[in-house]
N, C-alpha and C positions, 0 to 999 in steps of 0.2 A: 263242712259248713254249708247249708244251705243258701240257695240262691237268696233269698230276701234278707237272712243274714248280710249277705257278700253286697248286699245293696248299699242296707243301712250302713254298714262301717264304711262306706264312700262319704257318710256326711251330706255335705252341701252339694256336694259332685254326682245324687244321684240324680237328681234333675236334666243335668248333659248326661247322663249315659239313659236314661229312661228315652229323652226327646233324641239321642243316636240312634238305636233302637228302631225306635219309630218311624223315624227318615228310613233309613236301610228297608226295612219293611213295605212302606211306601214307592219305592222307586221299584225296586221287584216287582211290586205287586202293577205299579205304572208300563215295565219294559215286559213285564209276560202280558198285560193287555192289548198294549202297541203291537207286538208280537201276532196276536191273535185279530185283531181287528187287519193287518195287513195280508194276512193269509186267507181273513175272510172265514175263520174257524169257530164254532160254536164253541163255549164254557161245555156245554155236553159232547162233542165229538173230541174235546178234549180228556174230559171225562173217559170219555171211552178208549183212549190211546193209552193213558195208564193206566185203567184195571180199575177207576176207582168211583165210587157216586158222585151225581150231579152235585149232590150238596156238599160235596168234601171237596170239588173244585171252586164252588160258590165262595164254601166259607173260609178257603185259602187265598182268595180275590177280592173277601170283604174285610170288614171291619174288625173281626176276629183272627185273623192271621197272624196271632204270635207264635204260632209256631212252624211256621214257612222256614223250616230248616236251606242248608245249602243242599243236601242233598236231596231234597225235594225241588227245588228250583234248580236243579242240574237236569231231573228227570222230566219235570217243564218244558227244558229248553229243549233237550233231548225229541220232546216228543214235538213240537214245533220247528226241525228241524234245523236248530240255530245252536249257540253254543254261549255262554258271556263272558267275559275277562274283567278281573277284577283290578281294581286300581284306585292310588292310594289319593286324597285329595292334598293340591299342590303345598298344603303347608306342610304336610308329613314330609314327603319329596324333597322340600328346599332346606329340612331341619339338615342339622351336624349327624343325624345316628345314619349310618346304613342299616337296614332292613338285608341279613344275606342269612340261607339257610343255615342249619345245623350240620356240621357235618356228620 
């Protein structure tokens, strides 16, 4: 099933996963700037730490970054010397399910 499939059968619910999404995006794209302005790093010397064009750093920091994978902002963090921990927001946390691996 494709992805816009798997949307639309969300119904009314694709609004909060679109606008989820988009937050997620947003704060990455917010903590790898903060990241970069406190080290005093260009978008191009970042550029240049992973291997890759000015404009593929740009357009992973602009308005187009749908697709800023985790493992792209792993190699972000990577190359700014930092690391981030993921964590769940406190409604999740306080529900009845635990969240425990697979064994």
């Amino acid at each position: 099933m494709s992805k816009n499939r798997k949307l639309e059968s969300l119904g009314s619910d694709i609004n909060d996963v679109l606008v989820a999404e988009e937050e997620l995006i947003l704060e990455a794209q917010t903590l790898i700037q903060r990241a970069l302005n406190d080290r005093k790093m260009s978008q191009k010397r970042l550029a240049e730490e992973l291997g890759v064009s000015d404009s593929y750093v740009s357009q992973m920091l602009g308005t187009s970054a749908r697709n800023l994978t985790l493992r792209t902002f792993a190699r972000i963090l990577n190359a700014l010397g930092t690391k981030a921990t993921i964590t769940f927001d406190d409604e999740i946390r306080s529900s009845d399910r635990q969240l425990k691996p697979k064994s």
